[in-house]
PASEBA-1860 file (N, C-alpha, C; in nm, 3 decimals):
! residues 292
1> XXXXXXXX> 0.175/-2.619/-0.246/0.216/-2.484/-0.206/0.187/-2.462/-0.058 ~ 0.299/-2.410/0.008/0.276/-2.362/0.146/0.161/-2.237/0.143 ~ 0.076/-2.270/0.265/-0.031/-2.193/0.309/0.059/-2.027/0.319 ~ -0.024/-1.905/0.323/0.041/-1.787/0.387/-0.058/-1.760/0.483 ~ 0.080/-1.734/0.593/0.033/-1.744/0.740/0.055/-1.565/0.746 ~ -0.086/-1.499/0.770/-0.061/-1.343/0.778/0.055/-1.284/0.867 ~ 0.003/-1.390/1.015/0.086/-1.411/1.089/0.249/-1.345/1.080 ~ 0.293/-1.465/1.007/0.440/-1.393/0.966/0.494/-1.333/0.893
9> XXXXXXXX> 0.400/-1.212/0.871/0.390/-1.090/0.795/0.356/-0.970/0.854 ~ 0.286/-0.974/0.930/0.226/-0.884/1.048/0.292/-0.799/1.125 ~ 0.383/-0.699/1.136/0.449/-0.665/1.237/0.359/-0.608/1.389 ~ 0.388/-0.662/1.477/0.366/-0.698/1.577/0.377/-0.604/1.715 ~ 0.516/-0.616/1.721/0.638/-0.583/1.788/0.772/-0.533/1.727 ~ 0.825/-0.472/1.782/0.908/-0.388/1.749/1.046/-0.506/1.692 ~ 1.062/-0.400/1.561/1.176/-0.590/1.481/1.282/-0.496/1.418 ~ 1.376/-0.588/1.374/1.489/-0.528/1.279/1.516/-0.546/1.165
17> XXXXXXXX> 1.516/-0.474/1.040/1.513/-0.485/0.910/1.587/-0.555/0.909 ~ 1.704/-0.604/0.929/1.801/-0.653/0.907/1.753/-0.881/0.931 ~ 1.662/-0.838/1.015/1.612/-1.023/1.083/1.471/-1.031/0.997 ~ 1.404/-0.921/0.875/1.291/-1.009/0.819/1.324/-1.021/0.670 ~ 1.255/-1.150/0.623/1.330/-1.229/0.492/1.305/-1.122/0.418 ~ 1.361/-1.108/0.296/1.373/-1.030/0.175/1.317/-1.150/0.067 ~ 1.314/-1.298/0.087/1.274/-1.403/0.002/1.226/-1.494/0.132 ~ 1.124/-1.564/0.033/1.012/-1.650/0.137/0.990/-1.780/0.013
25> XXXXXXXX> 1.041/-1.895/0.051/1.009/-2.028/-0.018/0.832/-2.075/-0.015 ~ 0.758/-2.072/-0.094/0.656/-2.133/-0.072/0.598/-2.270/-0.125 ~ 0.728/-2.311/-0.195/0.698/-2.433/-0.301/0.629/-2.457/-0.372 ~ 0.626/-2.326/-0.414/0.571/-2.350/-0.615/0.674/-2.263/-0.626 ~ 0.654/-2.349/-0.807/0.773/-2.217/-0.879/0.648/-2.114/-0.978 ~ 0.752/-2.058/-1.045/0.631/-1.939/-1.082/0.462/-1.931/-1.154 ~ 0.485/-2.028/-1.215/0.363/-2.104/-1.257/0.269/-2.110/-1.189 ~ 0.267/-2.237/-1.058/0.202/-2.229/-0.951/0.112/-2.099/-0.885
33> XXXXXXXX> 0.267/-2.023/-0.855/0.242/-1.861/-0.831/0.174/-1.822/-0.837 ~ 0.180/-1.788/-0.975/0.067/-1.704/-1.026/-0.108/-1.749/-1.104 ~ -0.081/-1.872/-1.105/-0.223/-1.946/-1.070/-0.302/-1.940/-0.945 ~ -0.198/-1.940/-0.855/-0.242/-1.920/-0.716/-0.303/-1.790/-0.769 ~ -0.242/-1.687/-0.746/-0.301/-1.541/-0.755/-0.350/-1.527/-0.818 ~ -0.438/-1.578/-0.916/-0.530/-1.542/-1.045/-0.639/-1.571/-0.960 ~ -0.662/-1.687/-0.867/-0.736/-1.704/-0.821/-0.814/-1.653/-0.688 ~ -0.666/-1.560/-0.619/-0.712/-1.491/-0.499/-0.740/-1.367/-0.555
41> XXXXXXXX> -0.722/-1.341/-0.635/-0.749/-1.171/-0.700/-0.874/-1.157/-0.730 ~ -0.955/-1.288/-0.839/-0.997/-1.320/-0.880/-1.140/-1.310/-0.758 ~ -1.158/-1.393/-0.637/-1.196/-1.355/-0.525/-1.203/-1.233/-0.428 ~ -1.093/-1.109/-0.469/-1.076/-1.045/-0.403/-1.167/-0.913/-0.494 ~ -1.154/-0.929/-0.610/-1.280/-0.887/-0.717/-1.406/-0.888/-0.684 ~ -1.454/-0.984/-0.706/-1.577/-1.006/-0.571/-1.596/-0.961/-0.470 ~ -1.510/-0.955/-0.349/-1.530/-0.932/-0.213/-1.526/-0.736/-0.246 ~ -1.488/-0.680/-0.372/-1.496/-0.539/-0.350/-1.628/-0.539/-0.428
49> XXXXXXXX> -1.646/-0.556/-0.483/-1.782/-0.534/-0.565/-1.896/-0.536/-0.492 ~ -1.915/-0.672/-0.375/-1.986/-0.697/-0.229/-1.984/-0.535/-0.131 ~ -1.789/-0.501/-0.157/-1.813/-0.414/-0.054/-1.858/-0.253/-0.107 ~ -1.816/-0.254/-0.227/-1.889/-0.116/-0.326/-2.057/-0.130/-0.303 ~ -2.113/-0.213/-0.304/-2.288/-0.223/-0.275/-2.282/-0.216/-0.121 ~ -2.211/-0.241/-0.040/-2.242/-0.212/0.098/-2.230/-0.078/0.123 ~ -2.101/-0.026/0.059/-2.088/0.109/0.102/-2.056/0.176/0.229 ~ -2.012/0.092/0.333/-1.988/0.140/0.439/-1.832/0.155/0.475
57> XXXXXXXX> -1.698/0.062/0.430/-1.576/0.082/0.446/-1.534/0.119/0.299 ~ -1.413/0.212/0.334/-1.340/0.205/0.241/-1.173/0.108/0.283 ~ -1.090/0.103/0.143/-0.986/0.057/0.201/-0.859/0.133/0.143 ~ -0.766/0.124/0.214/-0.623/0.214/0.201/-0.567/0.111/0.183 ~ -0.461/0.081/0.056/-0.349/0.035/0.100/-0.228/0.102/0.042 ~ -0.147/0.113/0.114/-0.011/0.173/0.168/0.099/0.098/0.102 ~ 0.177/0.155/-0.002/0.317/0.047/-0.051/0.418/0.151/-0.041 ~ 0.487/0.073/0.052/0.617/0.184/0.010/0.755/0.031/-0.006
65> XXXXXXXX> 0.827/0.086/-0.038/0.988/0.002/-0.060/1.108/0.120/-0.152 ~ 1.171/0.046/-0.154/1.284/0.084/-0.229/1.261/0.104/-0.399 ~ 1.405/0.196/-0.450/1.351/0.220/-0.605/1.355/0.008/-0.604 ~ 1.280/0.004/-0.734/1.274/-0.141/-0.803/1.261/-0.214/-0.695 ~ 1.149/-0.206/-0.584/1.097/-0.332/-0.534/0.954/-0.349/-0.570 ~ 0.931/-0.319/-0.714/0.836/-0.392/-0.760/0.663/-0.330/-0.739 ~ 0.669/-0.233/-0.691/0.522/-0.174/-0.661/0.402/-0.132/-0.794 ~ 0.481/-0.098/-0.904/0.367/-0.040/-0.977/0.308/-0.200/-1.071
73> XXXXXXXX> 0.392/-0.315/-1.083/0.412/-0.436/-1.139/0.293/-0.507/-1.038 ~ 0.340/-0.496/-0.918/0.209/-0.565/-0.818/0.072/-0.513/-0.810 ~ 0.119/-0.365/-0.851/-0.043/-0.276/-0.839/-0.138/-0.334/-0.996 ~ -0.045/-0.375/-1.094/-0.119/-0.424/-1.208/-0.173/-0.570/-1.198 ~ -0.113/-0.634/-1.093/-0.091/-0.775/-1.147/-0.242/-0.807/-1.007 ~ -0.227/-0.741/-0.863/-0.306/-0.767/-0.783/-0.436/-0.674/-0.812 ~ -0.483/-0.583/-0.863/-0.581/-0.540/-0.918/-0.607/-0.548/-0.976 ~ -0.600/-0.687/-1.090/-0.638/-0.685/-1.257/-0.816/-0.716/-1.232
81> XXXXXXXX> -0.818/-0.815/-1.181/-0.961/-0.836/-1.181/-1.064/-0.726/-1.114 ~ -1.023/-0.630/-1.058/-1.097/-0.530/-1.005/-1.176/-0.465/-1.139 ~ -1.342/-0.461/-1.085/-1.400/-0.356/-1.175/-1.350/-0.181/-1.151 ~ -1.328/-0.087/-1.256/-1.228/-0.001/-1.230/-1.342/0.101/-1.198 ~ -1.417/0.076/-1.149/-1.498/0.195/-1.039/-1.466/0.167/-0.909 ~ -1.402/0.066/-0.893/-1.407/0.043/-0.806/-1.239/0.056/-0.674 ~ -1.149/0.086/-0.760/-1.058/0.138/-0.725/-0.985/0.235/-0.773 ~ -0.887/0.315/-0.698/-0.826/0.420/-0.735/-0.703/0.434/-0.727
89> XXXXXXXX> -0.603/0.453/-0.783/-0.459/0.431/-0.777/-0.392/0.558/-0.814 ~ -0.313/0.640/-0.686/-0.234/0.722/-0.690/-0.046/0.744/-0.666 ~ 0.023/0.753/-0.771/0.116/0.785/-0.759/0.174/0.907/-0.695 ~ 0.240/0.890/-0.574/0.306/1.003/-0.515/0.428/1.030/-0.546 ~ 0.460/1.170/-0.625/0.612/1.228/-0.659/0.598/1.331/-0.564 ~ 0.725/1.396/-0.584/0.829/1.538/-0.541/0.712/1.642/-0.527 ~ 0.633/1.689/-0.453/0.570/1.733/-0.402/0.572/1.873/-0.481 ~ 0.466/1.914/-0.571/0.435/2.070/-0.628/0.451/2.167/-0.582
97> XXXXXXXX> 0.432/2.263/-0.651/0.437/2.377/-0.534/0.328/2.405/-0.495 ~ 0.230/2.408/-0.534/0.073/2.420/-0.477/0.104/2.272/-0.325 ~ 0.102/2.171/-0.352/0.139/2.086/-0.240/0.196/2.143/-0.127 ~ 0.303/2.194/-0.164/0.412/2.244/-0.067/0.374/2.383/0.021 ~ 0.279/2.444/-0.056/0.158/2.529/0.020/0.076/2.493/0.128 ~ 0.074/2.370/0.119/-0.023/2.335/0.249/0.060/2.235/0.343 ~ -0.025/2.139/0.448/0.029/2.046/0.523/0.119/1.948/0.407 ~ 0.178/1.901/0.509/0.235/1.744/0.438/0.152/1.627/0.390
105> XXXXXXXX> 0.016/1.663/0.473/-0.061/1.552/0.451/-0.188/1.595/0.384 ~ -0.183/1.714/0.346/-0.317/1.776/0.286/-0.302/1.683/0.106 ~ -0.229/1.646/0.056/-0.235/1.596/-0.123/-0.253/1.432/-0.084 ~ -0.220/1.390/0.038/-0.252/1.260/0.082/-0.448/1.278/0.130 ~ -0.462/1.352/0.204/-0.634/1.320/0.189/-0.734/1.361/0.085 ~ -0.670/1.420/-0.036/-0.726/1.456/-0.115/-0.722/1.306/-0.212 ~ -0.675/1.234/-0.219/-0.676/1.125/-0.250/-0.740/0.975/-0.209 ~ -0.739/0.981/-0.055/-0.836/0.896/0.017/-0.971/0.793/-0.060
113> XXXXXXXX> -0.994/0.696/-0.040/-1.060/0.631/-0.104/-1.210/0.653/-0.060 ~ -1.347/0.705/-0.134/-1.455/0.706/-0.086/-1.527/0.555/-0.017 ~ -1.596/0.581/0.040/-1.676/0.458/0.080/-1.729/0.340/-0.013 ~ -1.670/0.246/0.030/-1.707/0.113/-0.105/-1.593/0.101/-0.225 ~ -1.477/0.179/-0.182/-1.394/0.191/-0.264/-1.246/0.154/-0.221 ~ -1.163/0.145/-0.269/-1.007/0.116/-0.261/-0.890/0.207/-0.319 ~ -0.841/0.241/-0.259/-0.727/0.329/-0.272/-0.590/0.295/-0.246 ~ -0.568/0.257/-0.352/-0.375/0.239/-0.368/-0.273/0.360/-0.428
121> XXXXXXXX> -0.182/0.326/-0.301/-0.094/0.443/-0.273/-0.033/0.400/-0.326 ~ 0.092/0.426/-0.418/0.230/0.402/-0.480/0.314/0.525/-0.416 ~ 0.411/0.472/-0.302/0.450/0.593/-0.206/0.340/0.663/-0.139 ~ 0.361/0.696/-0.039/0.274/0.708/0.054/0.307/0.841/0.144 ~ 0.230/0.861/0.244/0.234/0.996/0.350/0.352/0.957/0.434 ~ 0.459/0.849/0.412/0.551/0.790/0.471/0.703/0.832/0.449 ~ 0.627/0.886/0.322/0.762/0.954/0.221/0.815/1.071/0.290 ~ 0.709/1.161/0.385/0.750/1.250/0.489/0.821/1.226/0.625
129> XXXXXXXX> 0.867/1.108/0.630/0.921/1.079/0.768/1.065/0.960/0.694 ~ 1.053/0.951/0.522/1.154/0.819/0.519/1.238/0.953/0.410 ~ 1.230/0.983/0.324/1.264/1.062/0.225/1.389/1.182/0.279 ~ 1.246/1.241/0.340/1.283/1.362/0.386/1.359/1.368/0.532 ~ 1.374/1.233/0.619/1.448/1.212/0.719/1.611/1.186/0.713 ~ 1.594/1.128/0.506/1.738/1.066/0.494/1.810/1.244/0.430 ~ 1.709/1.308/0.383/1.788/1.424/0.320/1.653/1.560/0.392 ~ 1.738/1.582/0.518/1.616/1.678/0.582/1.615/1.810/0.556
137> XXXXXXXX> 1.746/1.856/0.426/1.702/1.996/0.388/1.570/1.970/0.285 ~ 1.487/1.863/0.233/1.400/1.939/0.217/1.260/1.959/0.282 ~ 1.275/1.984/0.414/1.137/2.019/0.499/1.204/2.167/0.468 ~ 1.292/2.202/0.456/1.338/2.316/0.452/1.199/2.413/0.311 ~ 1.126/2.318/0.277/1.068/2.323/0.103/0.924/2.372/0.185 ~ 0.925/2.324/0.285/0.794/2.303/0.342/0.740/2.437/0.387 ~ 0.840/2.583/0.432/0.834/2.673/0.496/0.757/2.685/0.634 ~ 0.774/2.579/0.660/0.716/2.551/0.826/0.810/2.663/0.922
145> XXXXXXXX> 0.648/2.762/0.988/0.703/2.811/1.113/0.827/2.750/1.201 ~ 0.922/2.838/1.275/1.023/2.804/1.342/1.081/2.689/1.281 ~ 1.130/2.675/1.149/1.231/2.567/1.129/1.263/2.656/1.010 ~ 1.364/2.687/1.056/1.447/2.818/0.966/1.605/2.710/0.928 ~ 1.650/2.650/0.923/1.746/2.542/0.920/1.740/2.400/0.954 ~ 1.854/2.361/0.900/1.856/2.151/0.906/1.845/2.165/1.021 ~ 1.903/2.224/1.105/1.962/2.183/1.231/1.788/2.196/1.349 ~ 1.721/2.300/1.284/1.589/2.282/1.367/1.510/2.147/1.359
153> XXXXXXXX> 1.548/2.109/1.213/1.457/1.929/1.240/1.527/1.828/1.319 ~ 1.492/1.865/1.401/1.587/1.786/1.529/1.478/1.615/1.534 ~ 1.497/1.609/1.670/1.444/1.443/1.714/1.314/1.488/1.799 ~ 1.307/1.624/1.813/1.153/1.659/1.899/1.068/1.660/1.764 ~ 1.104/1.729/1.625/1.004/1.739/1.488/0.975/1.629/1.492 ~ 1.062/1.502/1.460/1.035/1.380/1.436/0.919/1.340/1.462 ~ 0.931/1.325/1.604/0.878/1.262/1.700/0.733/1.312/1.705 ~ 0.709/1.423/1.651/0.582/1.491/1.627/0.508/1.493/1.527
161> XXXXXXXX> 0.632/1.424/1.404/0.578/1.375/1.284/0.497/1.262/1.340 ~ 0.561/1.174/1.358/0.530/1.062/1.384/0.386/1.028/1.462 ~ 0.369/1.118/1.527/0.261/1.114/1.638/0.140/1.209/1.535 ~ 0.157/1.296/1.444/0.054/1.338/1.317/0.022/1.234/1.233 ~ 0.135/1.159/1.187/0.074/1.021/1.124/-0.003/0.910/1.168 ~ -0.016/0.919/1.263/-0.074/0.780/1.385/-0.211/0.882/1.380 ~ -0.217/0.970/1.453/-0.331/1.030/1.466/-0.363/1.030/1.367 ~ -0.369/1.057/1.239/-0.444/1.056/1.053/-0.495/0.987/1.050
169> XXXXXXXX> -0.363/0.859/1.082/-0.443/0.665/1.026/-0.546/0.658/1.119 ~ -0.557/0.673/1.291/-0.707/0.631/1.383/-0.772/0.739/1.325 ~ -0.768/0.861/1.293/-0.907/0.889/1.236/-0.923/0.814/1.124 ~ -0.887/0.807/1.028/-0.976/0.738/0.914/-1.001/0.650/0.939 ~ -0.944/0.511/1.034/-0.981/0.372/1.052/-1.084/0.396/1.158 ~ -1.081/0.498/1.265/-1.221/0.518/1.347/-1.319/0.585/1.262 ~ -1.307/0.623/1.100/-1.404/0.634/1.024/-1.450/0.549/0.928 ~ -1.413/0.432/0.924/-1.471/0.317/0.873/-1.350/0.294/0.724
177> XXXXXXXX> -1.244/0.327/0.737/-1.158/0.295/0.647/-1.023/0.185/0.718 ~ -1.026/0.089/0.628/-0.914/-0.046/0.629/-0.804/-0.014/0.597 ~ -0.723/0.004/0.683/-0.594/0.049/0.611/-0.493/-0.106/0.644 ~ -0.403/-0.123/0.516/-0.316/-0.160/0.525/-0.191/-0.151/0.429 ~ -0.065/-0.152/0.578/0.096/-0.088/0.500/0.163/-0.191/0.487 ~ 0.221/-0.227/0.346/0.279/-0.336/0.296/0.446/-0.225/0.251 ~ 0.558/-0.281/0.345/0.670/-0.280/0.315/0.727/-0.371/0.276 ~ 0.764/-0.362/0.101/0.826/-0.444/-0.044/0.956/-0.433/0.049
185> XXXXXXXX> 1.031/-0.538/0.090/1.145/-0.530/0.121/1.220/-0.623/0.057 ~ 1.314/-0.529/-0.018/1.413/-0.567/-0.117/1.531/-0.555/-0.047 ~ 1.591/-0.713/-0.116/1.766/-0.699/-0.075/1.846/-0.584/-0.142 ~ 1.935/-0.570/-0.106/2.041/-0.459/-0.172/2.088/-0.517/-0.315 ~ 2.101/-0.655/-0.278/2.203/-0.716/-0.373/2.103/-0.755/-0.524 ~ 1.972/-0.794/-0.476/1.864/-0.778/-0.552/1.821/-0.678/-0.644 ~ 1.824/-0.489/-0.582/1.796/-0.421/-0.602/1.941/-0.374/-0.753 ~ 2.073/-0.435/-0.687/2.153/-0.415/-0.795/2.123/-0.480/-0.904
193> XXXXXXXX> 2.055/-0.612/-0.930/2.024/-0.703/-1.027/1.901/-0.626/-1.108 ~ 1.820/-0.552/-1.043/1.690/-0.524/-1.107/1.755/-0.375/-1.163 ~ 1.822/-0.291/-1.116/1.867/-0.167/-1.202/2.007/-0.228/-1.274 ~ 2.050/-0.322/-1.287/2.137/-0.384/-1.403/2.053/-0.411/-1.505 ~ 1.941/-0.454/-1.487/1.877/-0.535/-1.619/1.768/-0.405/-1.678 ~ 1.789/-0.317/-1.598/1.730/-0.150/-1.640/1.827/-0.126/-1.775 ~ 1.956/-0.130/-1.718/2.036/-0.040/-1.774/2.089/-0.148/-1.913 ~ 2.068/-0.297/-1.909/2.103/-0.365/-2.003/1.986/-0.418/-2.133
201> XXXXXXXX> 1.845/-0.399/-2.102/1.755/-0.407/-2.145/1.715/-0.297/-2.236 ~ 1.742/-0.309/-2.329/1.721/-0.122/-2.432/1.562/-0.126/-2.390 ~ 1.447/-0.210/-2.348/1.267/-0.184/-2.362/1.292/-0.104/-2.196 ~ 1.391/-0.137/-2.113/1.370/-0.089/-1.985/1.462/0.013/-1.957 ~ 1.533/0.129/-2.031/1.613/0.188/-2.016/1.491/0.339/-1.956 ~ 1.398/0.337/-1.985/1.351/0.459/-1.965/1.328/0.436/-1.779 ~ 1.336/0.338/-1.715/1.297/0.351/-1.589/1.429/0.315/-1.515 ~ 1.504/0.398/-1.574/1.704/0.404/-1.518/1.678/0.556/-1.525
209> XXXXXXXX> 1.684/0.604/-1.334/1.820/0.724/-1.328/1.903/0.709/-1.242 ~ 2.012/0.798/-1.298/2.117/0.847/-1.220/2.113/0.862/-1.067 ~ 1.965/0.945/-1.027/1.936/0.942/-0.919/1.954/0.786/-0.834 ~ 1.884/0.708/-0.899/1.893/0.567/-0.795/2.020/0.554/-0.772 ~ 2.140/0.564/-0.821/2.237/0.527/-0.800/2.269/0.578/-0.663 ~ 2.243/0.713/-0.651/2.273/0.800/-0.548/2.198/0.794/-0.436 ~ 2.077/0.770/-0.445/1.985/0.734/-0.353/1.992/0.591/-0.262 ~ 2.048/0.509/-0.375/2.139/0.274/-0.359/2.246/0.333/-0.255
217> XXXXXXXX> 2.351/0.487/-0.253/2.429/0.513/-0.163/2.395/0.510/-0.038 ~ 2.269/0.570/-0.021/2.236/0.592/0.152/2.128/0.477/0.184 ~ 2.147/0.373/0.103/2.042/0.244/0.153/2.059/0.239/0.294 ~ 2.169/0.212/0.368/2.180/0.204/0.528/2.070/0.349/0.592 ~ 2.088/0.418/0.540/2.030/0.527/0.606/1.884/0.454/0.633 ~ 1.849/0.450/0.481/1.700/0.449/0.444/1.679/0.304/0.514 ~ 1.751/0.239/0.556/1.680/0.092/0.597/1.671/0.160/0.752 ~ 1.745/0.206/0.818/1.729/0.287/0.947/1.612/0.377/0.959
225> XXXXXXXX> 1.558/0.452/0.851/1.434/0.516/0.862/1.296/0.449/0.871 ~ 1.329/0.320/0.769/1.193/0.256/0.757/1.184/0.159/0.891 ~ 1.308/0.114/0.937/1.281/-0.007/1.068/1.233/0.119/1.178 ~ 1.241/0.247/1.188/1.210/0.349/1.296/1.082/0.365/1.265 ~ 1.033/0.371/1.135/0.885/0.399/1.079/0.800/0.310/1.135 ~ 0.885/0.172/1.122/0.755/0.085/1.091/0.742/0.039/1.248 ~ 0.868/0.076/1.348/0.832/0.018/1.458/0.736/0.101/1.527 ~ 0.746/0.245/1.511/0.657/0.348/1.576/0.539/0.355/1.567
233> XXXXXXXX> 0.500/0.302/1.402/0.337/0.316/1.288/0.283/0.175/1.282 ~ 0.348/0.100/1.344/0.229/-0.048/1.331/0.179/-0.059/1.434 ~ 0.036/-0.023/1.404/-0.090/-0.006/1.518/-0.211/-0.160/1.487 ~ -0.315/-0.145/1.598/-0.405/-0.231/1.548/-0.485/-0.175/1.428 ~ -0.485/-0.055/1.413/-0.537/0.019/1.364/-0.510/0.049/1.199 ~ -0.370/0.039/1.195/-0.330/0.073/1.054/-0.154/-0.027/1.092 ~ -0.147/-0.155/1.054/-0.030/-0.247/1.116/0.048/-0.254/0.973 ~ 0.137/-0.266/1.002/0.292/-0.279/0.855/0.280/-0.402/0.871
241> XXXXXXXX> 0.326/-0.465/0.762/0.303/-0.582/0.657/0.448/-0.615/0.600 ~ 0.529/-0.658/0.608/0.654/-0.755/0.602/0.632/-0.809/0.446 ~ 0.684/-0.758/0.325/0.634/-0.846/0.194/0.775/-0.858/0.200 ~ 0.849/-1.002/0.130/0.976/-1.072/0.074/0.951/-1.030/-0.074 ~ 1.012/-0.929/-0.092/1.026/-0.875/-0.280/1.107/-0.886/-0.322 ~ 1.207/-0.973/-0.242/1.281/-1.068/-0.412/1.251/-1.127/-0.541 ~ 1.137/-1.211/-0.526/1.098/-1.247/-0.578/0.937/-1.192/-0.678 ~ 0.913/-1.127/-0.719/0.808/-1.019/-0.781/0.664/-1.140/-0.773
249> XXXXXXXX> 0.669/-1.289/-0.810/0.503/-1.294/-0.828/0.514/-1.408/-0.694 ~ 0.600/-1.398/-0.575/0.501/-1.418/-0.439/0.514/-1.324/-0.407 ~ 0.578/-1.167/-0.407/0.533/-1.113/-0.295/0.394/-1.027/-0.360 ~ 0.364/-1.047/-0.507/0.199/-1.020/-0.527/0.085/-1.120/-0.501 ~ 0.170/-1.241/-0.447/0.038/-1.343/-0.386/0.010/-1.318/-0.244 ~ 0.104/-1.279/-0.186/0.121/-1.255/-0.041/0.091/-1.143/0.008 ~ 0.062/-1.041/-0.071/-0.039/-0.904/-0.064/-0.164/-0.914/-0.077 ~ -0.207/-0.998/-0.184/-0.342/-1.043/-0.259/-0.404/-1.106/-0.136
257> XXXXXXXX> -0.339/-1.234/-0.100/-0.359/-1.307/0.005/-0.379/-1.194/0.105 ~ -0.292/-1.176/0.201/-0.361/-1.057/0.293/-0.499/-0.992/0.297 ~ -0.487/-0.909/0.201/-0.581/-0.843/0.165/-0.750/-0.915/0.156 ~ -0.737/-1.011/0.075/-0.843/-1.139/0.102/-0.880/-1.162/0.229 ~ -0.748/-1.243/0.289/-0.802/-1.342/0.423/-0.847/-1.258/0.525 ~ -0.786/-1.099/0.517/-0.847/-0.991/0.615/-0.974/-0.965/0.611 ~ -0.957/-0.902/0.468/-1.094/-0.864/0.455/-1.232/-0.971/0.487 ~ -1.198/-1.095/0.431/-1.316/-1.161/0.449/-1.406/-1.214/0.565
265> XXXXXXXX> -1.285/-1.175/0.713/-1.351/-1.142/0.793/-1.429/-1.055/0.846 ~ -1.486/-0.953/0.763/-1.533/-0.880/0.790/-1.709/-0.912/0.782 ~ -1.749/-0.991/0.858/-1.908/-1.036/0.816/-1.993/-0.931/0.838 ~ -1.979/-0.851/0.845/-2.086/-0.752/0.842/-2.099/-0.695/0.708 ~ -1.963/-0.706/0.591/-1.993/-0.668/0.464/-2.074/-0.775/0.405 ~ -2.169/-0.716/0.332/-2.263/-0.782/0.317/-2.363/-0.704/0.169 ~ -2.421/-0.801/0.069/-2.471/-0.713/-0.035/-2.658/-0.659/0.034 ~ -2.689/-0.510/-0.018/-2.760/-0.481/0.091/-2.900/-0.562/0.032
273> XXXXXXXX> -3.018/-0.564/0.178/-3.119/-0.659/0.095/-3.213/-0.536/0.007 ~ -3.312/-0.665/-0.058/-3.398/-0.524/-0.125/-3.527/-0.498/-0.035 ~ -3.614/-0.381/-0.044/-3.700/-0.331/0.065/-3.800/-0.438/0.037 ~ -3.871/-0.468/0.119/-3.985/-0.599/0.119/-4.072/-0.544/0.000 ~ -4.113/-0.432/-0.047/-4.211/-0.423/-0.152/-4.166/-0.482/-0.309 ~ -4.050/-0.437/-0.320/-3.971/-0.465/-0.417/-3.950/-0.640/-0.466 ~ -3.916/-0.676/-0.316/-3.877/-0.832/-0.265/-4.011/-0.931/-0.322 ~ -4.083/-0.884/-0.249/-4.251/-0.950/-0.274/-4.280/-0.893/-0.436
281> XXXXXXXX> -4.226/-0.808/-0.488/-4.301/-0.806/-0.664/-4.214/-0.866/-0.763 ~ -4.086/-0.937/-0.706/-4.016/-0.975/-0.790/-4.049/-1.040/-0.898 ~ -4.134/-1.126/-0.880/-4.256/-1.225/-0.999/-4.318/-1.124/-1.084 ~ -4.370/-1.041/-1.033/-4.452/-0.923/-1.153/-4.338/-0.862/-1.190 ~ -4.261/-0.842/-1.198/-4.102/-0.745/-1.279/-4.055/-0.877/-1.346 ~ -4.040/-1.023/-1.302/-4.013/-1.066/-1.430/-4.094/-1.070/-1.506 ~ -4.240/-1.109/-1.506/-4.388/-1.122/-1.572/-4.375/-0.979/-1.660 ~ -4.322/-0.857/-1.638/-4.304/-0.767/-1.695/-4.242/-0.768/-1.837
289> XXXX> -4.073/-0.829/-1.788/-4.005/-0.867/-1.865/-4.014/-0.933/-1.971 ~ -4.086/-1.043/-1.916/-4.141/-1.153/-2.008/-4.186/-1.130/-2.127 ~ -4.294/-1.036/-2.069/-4.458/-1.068/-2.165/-4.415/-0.923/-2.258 ~ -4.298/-0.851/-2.281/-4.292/-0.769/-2.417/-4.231/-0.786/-2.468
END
């Protein structure tokens, strides 16, 4: 099996949806795969459990893609080995009305992962600049001062979105939280194969709507929102992540992976020591043990 080079996953510099793979050969077939990933997960289990007793970072990660590129399937398959104190997994829908009462980003920090912990987004605070950019009557939902019409969400709002999201991610990452944004990028032609086998599968008919169909219409749009997203929002700070989701069990090795080879540079996580009194009686606490 070919090594994964974070490298060419990383966005960097400013790129075009259109020039990064949607499929990535690594030479295994699925088998391989997912042996591979039993085993980085498997490790990556560990490295949170290390970082839950340290207690000093938390971590974000960020999935957004298209309907059926595979996110809630990867959130099961790359967190299985996690002890479940130890992470937290939130699905973001159509925004409440209590939501819609406050900021855009106020139901996104109420979710945030505490210290020593992990927080997976399914849709993300991204959904405000990709969603709502392709269909902008609904900021109209938002009742934001001076934007009384479509026509007020012009390219100055944008641009101010954009610059509220950047500022969010450096505070939390200048507060000791890891963020990383993994864009599932699915082909079109792919995405028709996976809502065909929705609609032909009677066990998978409940995760077919109508809506996708309509939503598969403005794919050009939406690939134009996310290449504007991701060129503006990949910082050192909080950087977009390139996943090939054609294929469902590499692009959950190639997240897993990430997530690992990053984190494990982090040598300062570390399990904490015990206070020297404790350290030095360890012999009398087993002698304790022992002798009843």
């Amino acid at each position: 099996m070919k090594p994964i080079d974070i490298a060419n996953h990383k966005i960097t510099q400013k790129v075009q949806i259109t020039d990064l793979p949607s499929r990535v050969d690594l030479g295994a077939d699925k088998k391989e795969t997912e042996k591979a990933l039993k085993k980085v997960r498997r490790n990556l289990g560990e490295l949170q459990d290390t970082m839950y007793a340290h207690g000093k970072y938390s971590v974000l990660v960020c999935l957004q893609g298209m309907d059926t590129a595979g996110k809630d399937s990867l959130i099961r398959e790359v967190f299985k080995d996690f002890n479940a104190r130890g992470v937290e997994v939130m699905s973001f829908k159509v925004p409440t009305d209590l939501e819609l009462k406050h900021d855009y980003l106020w139901r996104h920090y109420l979710h945030l992962p505490a210290r020593g912990k992990f927080g997976v987004h399914n849709r993300t605070h991204y959904e405000n600049v990709l969603v709502t950019r392709v269909h902008p009557e609904y900021i109209l939902n938002e009742k934001l001062p001076f934007i009384n019409s479509v026509e007020d969400v012009d390219d100055a709002f944008w641009n101010k979105r954009f610059e509220q999201i950047k500022n969010f991610e450096n505070h939390l990452a200048e507060n000791g939280t890891i963020i990383f944004k993994f864009f599932l990028n699915l082909s079109k032609e792919e995405q028709k194969n996976r809502l065909l086998r929705r609609l032909n599968l009677k066990r998978k008919n409940w995760k077919f709507s109508a809506g996708d169909l309509k939503e598969r219409k403005l794919w050009d749009n939406y690939m134009a929102c996310y290449e504007d997203a991701i060129n503006r929002t990949s910082t050192n700070n909080a950087p977009w992540y390139n996943i090939p989701a054609d294929d469902k069990p590499t692009a959950r090795l190639i997240v897993a992976s990430i997530l690992y080879d990053t984190l494990k540079e982090y040598t300062d996580i570390k399990e904490p020591e015990l206070d020297e009194e404790t350290k030095a009686n360890l012999h009398l606490y087993r002698e304790q043990l022992n002798n009843e």
